[in-house]
mmJSON file of the N, C-alpha and C atoms, coordinates in Angstrom:
{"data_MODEL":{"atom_site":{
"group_PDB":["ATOM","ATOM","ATOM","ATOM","ATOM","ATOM","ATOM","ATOM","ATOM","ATOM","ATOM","ATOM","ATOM","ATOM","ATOM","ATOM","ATOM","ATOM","ATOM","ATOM","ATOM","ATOM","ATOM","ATOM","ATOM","ATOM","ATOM","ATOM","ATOM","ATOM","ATOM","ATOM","ATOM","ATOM","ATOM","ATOM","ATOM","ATOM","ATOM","ATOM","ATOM","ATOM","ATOM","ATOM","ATOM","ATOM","ATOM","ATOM","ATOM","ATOM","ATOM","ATOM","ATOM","ATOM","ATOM","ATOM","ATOM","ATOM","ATOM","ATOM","ATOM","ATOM","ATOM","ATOM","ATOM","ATOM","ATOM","ATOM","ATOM","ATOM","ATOM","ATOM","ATOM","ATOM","ATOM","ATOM","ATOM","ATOM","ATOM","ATOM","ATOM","ATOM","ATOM","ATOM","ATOM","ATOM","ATOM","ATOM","ATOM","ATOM","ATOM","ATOM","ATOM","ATOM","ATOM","ATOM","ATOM","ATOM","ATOM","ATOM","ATOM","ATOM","ATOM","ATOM","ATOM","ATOM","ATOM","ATOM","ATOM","ATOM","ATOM","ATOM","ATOM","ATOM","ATOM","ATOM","ATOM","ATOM","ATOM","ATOM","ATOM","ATOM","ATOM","ATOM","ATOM","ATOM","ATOM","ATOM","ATOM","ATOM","ATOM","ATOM","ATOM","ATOM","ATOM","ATOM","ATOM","ATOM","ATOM","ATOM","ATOM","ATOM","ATOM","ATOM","ATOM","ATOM","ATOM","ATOM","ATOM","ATOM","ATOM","ATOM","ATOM","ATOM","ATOM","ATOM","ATOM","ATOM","ATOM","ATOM","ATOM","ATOM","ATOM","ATOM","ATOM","ATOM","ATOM","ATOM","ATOM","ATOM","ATOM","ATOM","ATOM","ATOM","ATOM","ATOM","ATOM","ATOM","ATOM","ATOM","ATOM","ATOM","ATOM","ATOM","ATOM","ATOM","ATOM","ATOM","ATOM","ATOM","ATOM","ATOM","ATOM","ATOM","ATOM","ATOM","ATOM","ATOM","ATOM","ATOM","ATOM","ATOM","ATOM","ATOM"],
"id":[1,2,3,4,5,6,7,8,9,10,11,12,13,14,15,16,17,18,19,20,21,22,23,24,25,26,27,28,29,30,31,32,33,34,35,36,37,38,39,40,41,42,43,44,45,46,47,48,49,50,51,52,53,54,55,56,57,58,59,60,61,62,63,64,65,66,67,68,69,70,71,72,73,74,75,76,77,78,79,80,81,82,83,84,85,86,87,88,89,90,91,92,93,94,95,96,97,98,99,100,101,102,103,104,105,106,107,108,109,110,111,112,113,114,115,116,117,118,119,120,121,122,123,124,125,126,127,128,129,130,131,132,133,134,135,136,137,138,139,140,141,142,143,144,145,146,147,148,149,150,151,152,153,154,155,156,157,158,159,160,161,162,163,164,165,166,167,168,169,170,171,172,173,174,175,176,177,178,179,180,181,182,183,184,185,186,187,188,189,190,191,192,193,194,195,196,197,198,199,200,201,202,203,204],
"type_symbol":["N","C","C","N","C","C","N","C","C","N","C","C","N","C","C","N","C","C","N","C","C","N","C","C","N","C","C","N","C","C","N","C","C","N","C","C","N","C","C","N","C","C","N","C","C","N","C","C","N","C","C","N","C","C","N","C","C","N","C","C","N","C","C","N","C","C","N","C","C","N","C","C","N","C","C","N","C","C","N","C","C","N","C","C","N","C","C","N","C","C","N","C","C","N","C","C","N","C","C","N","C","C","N","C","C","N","C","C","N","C","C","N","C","C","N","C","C","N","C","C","N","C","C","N","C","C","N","C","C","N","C","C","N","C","C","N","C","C","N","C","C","N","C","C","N","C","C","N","C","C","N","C","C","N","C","C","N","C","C","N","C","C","N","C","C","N","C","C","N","C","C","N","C","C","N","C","C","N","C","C","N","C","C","N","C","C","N","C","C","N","C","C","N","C","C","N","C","C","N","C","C","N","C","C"],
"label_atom_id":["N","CA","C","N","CA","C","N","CA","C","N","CA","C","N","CA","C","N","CA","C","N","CA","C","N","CA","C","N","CA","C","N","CA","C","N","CA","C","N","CA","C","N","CA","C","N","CA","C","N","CA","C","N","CA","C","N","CA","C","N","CA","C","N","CA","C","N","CA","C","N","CA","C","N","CA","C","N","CA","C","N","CA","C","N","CA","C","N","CA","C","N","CA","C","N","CA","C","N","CA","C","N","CA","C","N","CA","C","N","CA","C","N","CA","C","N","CA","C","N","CA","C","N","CA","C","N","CA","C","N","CA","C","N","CA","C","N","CA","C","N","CA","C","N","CA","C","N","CA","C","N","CA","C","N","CA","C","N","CA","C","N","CA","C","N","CA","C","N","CA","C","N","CA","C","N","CA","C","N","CA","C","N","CA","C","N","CA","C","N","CA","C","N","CA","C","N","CA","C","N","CA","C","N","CA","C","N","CA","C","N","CA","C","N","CA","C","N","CA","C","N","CA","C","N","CA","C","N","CA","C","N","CA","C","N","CA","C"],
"label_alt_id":[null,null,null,null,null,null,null,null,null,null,null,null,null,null,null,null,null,null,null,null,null,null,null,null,null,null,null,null,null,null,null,null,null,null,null,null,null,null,null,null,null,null,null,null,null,null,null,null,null,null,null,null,null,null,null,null,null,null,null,null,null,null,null,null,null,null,null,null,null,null,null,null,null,null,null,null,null,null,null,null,null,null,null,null,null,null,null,null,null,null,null,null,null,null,null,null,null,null,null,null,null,null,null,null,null,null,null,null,null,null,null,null,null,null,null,null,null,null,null,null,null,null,null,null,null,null,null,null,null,null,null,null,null,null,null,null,null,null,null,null,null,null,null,null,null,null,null,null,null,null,null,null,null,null,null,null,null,null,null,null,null,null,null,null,null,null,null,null,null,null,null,null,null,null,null,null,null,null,null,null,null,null,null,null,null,null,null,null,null,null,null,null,null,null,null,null,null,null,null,null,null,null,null,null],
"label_comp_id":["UNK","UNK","UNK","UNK","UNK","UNK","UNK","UNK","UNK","UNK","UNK","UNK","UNK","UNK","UNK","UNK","UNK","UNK","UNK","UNK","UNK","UNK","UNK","UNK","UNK","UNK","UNK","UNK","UNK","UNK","UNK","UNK","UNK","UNK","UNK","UNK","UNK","UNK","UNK","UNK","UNK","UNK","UNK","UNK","UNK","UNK","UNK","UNK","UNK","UNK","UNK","UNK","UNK","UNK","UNK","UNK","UNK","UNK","UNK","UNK","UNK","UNK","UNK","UNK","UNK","UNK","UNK","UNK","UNK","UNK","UNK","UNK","UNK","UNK","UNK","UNK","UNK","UNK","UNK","UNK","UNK","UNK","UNK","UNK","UNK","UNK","UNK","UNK","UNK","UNK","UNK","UNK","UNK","UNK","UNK","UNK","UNK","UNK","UNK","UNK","UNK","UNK","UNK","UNK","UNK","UNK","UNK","UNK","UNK","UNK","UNK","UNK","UNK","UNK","UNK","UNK","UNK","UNK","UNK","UNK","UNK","UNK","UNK","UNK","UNK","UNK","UNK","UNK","UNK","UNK","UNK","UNK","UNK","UNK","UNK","UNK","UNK","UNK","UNK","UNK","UNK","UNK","UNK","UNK","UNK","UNK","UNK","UNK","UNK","UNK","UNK","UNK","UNK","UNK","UNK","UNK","UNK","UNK","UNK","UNK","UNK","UNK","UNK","UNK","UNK","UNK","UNK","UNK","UNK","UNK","UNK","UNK","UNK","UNK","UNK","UNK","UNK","UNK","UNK","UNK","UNK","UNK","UNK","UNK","UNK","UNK","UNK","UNK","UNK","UNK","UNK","UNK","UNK","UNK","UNK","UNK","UNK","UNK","UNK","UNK","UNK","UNK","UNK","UNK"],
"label_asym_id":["A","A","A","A","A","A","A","A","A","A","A","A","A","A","A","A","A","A","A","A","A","A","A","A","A","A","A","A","A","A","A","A","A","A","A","A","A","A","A","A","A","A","A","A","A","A","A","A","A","A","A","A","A","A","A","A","A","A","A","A","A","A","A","A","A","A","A","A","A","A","A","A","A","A","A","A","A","A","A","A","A","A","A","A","A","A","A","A","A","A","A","A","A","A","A","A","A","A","A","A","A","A","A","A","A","A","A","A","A","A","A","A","A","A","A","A","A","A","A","A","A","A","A","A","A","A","A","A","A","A","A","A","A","A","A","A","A","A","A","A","A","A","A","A","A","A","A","A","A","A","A","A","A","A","A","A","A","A","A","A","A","A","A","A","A","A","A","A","A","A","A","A","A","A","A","A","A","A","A","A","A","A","A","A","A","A","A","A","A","A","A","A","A","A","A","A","A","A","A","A","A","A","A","A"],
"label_entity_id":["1","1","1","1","1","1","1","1","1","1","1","1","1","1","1","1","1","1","1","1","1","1","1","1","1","1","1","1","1","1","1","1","1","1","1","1","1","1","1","1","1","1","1","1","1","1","1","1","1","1","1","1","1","1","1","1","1","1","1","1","1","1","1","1","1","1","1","1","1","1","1","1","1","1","1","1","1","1","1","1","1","1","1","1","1","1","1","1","1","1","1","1","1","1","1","1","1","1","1","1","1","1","1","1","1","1","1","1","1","1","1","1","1","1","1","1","1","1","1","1","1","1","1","1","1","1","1","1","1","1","1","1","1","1","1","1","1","1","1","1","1","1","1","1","1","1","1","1","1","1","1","1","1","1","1","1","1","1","1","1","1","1","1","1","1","1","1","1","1","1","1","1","1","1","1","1","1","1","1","1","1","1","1","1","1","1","1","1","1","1","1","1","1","1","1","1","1","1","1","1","1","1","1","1"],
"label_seq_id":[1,1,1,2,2,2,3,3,3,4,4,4,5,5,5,6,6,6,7,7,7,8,8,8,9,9,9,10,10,10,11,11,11,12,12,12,13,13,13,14,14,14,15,15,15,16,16,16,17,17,17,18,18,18,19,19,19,20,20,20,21,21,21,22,22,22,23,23,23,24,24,24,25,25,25,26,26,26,27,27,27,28,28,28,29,29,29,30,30,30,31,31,31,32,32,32,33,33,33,34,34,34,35,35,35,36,36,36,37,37,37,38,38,38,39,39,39,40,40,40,41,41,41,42,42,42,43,43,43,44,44,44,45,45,45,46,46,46,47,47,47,48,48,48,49,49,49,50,50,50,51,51,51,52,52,52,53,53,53,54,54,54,55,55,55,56,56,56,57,57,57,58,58,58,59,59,59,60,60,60,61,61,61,62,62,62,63,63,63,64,64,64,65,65,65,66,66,66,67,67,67,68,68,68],
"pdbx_PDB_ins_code":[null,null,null,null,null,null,null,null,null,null,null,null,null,null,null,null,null,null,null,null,null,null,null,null,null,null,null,null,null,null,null,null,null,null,null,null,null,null,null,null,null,null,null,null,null,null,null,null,null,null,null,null,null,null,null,null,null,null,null,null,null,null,null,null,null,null,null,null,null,null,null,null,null,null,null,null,null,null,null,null,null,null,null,null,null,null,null,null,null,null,null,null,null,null,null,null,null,null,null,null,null,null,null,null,null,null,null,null,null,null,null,null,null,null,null,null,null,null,null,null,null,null,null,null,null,null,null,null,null,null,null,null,null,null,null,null,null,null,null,null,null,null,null,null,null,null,null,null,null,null,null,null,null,null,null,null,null,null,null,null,null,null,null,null,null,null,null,null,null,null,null,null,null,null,null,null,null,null,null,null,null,null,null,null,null,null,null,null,null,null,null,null,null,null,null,null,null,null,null,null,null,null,null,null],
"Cartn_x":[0.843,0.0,0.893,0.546,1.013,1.194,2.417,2.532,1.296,0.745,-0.82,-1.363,-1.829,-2.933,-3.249,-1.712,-1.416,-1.581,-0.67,-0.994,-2.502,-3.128,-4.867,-4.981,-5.298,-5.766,-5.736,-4.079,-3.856,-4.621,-4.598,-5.308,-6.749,-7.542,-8.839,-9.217,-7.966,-8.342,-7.762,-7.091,-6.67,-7.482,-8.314,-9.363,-10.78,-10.588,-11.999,-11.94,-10.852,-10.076,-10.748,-10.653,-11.26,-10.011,-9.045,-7.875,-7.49,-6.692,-7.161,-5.351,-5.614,-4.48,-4.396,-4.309,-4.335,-3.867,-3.136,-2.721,-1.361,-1.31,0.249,1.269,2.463,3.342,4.176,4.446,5.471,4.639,4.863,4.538,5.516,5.874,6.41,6.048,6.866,5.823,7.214,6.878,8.228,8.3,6.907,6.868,6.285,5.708,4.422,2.72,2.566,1.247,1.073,2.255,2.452,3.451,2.128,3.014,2.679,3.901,4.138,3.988,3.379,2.971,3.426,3.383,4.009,3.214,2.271,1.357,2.036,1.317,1.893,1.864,0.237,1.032,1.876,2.666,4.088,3.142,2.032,1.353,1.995,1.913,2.264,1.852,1.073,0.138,1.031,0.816,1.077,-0.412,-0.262,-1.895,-1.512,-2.093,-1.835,-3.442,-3.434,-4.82,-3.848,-4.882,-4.837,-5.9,-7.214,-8.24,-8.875,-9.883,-10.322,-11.038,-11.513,-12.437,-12.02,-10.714,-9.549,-8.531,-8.485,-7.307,-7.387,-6.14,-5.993,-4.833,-5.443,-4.632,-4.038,-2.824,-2.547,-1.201,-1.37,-0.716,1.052,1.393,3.091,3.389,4.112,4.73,5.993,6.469,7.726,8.476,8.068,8.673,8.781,9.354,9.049,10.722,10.371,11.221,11.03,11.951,12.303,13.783,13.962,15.074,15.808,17.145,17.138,18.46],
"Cartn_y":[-1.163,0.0,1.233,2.442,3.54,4.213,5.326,5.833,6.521,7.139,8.234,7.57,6.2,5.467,4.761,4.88,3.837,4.818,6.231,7.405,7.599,7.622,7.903,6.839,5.625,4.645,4.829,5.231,4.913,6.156,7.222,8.245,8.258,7.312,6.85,5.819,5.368,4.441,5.039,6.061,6.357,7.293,8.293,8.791,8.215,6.766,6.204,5.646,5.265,4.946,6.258,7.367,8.329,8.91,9.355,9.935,11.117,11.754,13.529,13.306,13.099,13.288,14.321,15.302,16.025,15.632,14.673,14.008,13.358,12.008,10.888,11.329,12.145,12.682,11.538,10.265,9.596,8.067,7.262,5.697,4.438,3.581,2.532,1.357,-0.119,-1.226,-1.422,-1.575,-2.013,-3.67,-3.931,-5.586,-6.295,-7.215,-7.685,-7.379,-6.825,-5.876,-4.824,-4.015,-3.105,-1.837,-0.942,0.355,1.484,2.457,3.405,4.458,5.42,6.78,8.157,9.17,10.183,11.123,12.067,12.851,14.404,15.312,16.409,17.218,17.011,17.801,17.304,16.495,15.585,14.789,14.208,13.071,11.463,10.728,9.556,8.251,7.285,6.297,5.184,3.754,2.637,1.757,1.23,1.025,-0.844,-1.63,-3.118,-3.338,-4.742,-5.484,-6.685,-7.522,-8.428,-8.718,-8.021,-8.005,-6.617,-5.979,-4.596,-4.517,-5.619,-5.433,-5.254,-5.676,-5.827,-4.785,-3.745,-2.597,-2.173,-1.742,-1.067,-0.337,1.021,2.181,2.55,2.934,3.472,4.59,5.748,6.82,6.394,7.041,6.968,8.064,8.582,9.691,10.488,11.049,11.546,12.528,12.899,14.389,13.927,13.55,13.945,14.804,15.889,16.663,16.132,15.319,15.078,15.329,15.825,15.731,14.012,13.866,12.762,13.026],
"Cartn_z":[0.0,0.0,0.0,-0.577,-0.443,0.953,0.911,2.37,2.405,1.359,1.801,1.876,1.418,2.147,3.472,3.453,4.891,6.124,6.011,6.875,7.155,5.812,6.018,6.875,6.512,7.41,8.853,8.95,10.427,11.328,10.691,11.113,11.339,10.749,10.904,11.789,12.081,13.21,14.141,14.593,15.625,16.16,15.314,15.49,16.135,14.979,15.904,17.377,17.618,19.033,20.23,19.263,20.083,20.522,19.943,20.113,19.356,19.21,18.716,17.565,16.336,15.629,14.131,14.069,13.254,11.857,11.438,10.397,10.748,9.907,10.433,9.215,9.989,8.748,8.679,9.475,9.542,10.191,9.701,10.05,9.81,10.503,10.161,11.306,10.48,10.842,11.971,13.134,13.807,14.341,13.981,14.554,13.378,13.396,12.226,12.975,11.896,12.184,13.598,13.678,14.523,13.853,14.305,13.267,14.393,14.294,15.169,14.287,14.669,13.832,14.635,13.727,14.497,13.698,14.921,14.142,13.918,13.184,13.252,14.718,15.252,16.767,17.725,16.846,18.032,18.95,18.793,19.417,18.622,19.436,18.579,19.401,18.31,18.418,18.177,18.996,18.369,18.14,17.0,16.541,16.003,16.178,16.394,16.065,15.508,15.254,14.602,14.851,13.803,12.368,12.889,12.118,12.143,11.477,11.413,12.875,13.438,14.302,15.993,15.727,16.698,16.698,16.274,16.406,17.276,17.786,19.084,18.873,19.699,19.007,20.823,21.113,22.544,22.654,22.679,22.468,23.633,22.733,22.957,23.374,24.547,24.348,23.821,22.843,22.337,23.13,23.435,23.555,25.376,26.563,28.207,28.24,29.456,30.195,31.122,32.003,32.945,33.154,34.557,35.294,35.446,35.074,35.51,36.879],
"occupancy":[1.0,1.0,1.0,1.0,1.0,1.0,1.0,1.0,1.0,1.0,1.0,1.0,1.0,1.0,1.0,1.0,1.0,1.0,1.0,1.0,1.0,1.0,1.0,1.0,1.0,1.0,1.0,1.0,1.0,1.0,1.0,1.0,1.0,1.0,1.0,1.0,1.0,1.0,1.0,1.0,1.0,1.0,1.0,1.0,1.0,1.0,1.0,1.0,1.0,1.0,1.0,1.0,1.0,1.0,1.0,1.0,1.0,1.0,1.0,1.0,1.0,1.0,1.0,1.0,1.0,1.0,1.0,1.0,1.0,1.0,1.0,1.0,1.0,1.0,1.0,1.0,1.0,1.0,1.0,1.0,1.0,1.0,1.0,1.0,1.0,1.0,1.0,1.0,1.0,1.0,1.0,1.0,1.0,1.0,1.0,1.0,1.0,1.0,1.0,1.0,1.0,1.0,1.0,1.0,1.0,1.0,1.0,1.0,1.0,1.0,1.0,1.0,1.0,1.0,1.0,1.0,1.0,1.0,1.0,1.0,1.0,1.0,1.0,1.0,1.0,1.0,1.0,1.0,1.0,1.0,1.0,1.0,1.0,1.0,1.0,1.0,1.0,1.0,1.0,1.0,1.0,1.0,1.0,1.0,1.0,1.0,1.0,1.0,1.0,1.0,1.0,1.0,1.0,1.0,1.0,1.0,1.0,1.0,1.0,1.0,1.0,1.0,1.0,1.0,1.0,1.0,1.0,1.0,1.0,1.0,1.0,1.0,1.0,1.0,1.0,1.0,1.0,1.0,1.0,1.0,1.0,1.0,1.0,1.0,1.0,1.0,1.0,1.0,1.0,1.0,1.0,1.0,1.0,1.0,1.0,1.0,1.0,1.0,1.0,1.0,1.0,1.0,1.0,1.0],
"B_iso_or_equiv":[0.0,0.0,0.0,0.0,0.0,0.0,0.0,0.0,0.0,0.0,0.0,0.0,0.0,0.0,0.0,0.0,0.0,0.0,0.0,0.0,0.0,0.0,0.0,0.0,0.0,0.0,0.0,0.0,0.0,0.0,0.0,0.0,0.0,0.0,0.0,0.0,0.0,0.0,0.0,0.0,0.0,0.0,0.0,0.0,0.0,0.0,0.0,0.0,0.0,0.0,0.0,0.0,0.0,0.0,0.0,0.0,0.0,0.0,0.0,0.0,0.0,0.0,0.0,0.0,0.0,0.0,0.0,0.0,0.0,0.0,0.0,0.0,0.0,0.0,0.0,0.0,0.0,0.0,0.0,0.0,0.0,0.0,0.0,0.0,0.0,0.0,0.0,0.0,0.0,0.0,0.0,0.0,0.0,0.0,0.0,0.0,0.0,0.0,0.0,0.0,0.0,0.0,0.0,0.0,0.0,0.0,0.0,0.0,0.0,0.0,0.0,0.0,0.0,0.0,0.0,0.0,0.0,0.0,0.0,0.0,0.0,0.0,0.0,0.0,0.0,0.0,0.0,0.0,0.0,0.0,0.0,0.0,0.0,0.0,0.0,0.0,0.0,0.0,0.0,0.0,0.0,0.0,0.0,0.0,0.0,0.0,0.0,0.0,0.0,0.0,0.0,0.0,0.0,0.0,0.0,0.0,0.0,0.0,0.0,0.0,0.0,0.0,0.0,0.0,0.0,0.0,0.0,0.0,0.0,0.0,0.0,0.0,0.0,0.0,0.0,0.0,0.0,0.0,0.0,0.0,0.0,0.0,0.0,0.0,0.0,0.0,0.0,0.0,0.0,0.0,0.0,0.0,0.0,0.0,0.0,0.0,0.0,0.0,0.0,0.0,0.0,0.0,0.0,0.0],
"pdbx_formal_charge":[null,null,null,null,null,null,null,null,null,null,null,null,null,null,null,null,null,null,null,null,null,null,null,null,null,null,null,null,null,null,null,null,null,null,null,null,null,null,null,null,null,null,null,null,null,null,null,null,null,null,null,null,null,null,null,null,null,null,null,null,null,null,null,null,null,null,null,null,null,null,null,null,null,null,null,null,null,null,null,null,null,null,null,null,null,null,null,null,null,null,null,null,null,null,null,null,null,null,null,null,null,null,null,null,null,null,null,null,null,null,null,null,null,null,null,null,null,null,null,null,null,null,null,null,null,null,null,null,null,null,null,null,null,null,null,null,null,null,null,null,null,null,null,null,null,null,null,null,null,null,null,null,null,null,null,null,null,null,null,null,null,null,null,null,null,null,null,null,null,null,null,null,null,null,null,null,null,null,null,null,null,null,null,null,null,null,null,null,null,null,null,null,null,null,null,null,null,null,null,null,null,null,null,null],
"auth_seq_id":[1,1,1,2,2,2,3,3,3,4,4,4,5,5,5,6,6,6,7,7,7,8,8,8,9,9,9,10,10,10,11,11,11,12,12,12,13,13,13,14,14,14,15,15,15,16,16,16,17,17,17,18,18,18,19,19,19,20,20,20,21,21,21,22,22,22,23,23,23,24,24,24,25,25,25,26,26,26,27,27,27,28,28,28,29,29,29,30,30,30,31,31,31,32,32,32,33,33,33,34,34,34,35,35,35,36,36,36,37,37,37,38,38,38,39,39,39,40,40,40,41,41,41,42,42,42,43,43,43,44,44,44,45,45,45,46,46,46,47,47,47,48,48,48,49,49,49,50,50,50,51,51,51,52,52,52,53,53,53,54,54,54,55,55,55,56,56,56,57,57,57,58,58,58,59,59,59,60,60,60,61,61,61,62,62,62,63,63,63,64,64,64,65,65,65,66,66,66,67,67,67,68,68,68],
"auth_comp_id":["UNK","UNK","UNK","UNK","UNK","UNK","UNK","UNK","UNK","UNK","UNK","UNK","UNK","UNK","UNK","UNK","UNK","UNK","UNK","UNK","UNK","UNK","UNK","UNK","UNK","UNK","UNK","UNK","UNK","UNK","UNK","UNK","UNK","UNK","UNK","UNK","UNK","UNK","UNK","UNK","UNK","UNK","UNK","UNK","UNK","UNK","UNK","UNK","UNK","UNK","UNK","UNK","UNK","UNK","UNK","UNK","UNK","UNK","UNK","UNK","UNK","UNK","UNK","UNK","UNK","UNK","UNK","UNK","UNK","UNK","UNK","UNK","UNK","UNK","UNK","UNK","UNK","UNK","UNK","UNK","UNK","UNK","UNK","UNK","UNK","UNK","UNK","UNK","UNK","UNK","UNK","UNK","UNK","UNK","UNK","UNK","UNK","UNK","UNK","UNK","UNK","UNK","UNK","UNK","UNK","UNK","UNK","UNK","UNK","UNK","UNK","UNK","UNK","UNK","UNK","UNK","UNK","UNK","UNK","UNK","UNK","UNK","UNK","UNK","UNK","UNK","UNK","UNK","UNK","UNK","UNK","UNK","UNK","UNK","UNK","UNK","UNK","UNK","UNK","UNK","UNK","UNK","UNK","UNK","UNK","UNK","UNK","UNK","UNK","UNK","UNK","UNK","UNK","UNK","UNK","UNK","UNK","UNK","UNK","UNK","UNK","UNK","UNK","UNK","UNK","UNK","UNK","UNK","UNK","UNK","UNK","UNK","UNK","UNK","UNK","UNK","UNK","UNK","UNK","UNK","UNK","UNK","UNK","UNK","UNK","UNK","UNK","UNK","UNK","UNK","UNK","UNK","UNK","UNK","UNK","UNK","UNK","UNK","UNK","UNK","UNK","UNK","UNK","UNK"],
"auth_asym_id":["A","A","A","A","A","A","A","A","A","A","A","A","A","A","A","A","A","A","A","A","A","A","A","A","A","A","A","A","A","A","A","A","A","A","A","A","A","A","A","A","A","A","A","A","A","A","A","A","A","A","A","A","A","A","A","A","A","A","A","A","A","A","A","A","A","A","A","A","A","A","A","A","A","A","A","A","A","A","A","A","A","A","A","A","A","A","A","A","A","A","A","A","A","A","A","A","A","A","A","A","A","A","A","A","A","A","A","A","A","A","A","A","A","A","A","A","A","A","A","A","A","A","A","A","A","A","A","A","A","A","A","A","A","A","A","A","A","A","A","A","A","A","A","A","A","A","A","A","A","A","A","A","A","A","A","A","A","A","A","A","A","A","A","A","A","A","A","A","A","A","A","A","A","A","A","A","A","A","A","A","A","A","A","A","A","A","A","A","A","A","A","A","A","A","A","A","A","A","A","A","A","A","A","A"],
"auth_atom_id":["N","CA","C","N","CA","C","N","CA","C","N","CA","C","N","CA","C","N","CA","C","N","CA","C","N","CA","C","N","CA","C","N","CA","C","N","CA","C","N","CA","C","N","CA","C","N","CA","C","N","CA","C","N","CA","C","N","CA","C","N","CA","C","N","CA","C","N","CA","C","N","CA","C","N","CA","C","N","CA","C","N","CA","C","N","CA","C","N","CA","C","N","CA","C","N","CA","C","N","CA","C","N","CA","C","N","CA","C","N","CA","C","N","CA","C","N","CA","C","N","CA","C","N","CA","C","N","CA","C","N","CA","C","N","CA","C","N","CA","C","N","CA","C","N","CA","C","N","CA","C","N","CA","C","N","CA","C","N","CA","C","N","CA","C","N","CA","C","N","CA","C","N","CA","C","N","CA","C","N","CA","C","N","CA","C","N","CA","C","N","CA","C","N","CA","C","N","CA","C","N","CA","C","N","CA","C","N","CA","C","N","CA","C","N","CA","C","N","CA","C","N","CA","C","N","CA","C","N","CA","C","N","CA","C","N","CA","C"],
"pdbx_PDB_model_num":[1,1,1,1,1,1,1,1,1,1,1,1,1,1,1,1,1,1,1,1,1,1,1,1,1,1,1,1,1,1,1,1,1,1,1,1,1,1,1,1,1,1,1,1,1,1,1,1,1,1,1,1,1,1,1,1,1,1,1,1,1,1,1,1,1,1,1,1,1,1,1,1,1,1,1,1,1,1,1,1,1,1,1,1,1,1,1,1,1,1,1,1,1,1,1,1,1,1,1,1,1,1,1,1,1,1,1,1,1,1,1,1,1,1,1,1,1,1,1,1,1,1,1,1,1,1,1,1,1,1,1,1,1,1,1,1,1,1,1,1,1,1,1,1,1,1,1,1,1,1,1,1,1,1,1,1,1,1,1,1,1,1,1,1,1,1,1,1,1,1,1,1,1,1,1,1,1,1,1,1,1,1,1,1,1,1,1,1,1,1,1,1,1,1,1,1,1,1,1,1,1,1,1,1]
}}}
């Protein structure tokens, strides 16, 4: 599949998840059927299924300031 289709996708399911992503400028598969996305407002989703009915989308954080 294309990267714009695949970005769309993932953005439609991360949306229906009920999660707030303004569009996926960046995606890749890091496992089998596990893809990490990186939205434009620096939010970022890992989104997993095995079937359409089964996705599961659970936000990542990029960006923490912590003291270490």
């Amino acid at each position: 599949m294309s990267e714009s289709f695949r970005n769309t996708t993932l953005v439609t399911a991360i949306r229906s998840a009920g999660f707030y992503c303004d569009d996926v400028i960046t995606s890749h598969e890091s496992a089998a059927g596990v893809w990490v996305t990186s939205c434009r407002d620096r939010g970022g989703y890992k989104v997993s299924g095995v079937t359409v009915e089964d996705i599961r989308v659970e936000p990542i954080p990029h960006y923490v300031d912590a003291v270490f």
